[in-house]
Structures are given as C-alpha cells and as structure tokens.
N, C-alpha and C positions, 0 to 999 in steps of 0.2 A: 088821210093826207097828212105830211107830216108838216109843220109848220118851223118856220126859224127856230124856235127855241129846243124843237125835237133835230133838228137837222144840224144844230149845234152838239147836244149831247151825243148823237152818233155818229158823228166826226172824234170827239173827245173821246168817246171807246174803243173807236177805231187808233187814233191816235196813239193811246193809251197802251194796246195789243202790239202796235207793233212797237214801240219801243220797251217794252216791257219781254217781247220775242229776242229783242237785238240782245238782251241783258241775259235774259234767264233760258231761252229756247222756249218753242210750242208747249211742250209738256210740264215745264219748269213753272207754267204761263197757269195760275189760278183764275176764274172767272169775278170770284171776290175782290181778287187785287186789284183784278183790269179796273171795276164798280169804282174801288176804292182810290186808286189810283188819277183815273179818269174823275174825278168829283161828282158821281153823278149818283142819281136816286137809286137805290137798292131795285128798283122794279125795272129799272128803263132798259136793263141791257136784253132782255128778251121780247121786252115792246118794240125793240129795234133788232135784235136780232134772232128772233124767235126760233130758230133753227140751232141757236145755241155757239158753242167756242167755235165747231169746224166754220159758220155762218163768221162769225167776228174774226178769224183765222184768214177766211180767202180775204175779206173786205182788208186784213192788213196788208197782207200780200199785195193786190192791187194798189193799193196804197204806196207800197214800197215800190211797185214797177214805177206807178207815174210819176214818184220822185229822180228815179233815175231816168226815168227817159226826157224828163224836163232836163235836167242837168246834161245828159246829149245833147241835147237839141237845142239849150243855153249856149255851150263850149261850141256845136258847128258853127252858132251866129257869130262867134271872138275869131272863128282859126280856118285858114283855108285848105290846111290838110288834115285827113283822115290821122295820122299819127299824132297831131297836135292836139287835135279833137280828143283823144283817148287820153293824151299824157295830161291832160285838162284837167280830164274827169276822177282821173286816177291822181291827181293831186288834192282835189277836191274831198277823194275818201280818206288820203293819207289823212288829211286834216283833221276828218271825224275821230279815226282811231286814235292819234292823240291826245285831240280833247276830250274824247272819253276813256282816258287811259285803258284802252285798249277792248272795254267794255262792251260798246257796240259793233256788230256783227253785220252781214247781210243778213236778214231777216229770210228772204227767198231761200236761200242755204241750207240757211237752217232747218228751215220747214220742210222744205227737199228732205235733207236726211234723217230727220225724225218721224216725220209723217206721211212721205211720200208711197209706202209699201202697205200704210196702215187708210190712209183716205184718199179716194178717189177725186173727189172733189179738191181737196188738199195739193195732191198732182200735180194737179190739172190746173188749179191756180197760177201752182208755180211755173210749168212750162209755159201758159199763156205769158208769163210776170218776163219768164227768158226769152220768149220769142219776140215781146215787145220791147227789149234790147236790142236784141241781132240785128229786125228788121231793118232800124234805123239806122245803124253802121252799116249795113249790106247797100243800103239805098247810096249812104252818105259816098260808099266805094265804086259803085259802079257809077256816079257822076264823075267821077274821078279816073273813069276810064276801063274800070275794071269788068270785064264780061261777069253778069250774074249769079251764074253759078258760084266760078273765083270767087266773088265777092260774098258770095251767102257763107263759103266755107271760112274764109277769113274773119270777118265778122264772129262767125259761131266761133273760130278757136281765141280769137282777141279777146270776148265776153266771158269765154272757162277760162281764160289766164287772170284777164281778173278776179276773177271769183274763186278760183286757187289761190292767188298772192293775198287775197283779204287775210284767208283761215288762217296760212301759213305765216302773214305777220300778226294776227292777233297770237297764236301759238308762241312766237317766239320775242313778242313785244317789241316789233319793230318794224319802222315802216320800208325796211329797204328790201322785202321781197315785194313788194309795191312797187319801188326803183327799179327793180329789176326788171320787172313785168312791161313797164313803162318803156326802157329801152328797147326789150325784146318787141314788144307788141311797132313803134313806130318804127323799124327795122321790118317787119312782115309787111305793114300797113303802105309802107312806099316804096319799098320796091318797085322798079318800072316793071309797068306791062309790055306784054311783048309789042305791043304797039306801037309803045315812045321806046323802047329800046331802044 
C-alpha cells in the first residue's frame, strides 16, 4: 500500500511526464528527466510505475483528460450555453499557449500521433482521454435540446476543432486559430434545433 509520501512522489512523476510531453512529445520524453525533473528518488519511478514510461505515459494522459474535463465542467457552472461553455474553455487554453510562449501543447495529441500506431495501450488512453471530452459536451447539448445522436456528433467535431486550432496556433504562434475555432464552434453549438425553430 502506498502511503502519502509515495502517493505524493507518483503524482510528481505523473506530473512531471506530462508536462515534460506538452514540451518535448512522448519520445522527446527521457525517463531520467521525468526522475529528474519530478525531484524524486532515482528508484521510485518503477516502484510506482513498474510497467515502465508506456505505465507513466497513460497515467499522464489520464491526467491531462481530468484536467480538461474539470475545466468543462468548471465553464458549464459560469455559462448557460453550450457555445459559451466551449468559448470558455478555449480561452482558458489560449491563456496556456501564451504563457508558455507557445510551448505547451495537448499532451493527448501528441501521444495520439507519436504513439498511437506504436502502443496499444498508449491508444487507448488517448481515445478514452477524448471520449472523456465529447461525453460531457454531448450530455452538456442534449440538455439543451439537442437529440442525442445530433449532440454526440457535434460534441465530437467541436472537441477535433479544438484540438486542430491548438496544433495549428502553436505552428504559427498565435492564438487566433483558437478565435477562430471559438467563433465557428459557438455558431455550430447554437444553432436552433428543429424543435425551437
């Protein structure tokens, strides 16, 4: 059983992995540095992750989902539309990319396209990390009026337009393909259903 002090250190390499992903990518991503990075004991990262980088790899990934799905589920308590909700969140990452001059990345993304052909497990993190998106916008839409389906599709192209606008303003160091995104996406998101038509 792990005790606070262990349950701190493997948080801190967790920690440590995914912000070290945001910067450098999975591959870029040394297990030394995470150690080193993280302040932690040369031994601990296999006491706690014994399965090795893909083990410390998903645990980031999960990591990066429940920061994001916190940040939805923060923005639905502030906004009473789906558009607002998103133009929230997507202000909130502009933020990031500034402050780290453009530095930090989705982390899910990333791992997607580095590692998604190479580890199974790796995948599969990431599509559970993007279904734990969609879900909650899909849910957030059909309170909103929207039939199900509607809403599960919308959701899923609102969460790739994000995840397009990131790459594409870190690429060009700037956050206005994030603006953009942000207009288009509350433009899909509210549209009247044929309902309130």
């Amino acid at each position: 059983m792990v005790g606070n002090k262990g349950a701190r250190t493997s948080s801190r390499l967790a920690e440590s992995m995914l912000e070290l992903i945001q910067r450098h990518g999975y591959s870029g991503t040394g297990l030394n540095t995470v150690v080193e990075h993280a302040g932690a004991p040369k031994g601990s990262l296999y006491f706690h992750f014994p399965q090795g980088k893909e083990a410390l790899g998903e645990r980031a990934v999960e990591l990066a989902a429940e920061r994001f799905g916190s940040l939805v589920a923060a923005s639905a308590l502030r906004s009473a539309r789906p558009g607002e909700v998103l133009s929230q969140v997507i202000d909130e990452l502009a933020g990031m990319l500034e402050g780290s001059d453009f530095q930090l990345g989705c982390p899910v993304s990333v791992v997607t396209l580095e590692m998604g052909a190479e580890s199974e497990r790796l995948r599969e993190a990431c599509a559970n990390a993007f279904e734990s998106w969609i879900a909650p916008v899909s849910d957030l839409l059909t309170e909103h009026g929207r039939p199900r389906p509607a809403a599960r599709a919308l959701a899923t192209a609102a969460v790739s337009m994000v995840e397009g606008a990131v790459i594409v303003s870190r690429a060009q160091r700037s956050v206005e393909p994030l603006r953009c995104a942000a207009q288009a996406i509350t433009v899909l998101l509210e549209q009247p259903t044929e309902a309130s038509a």
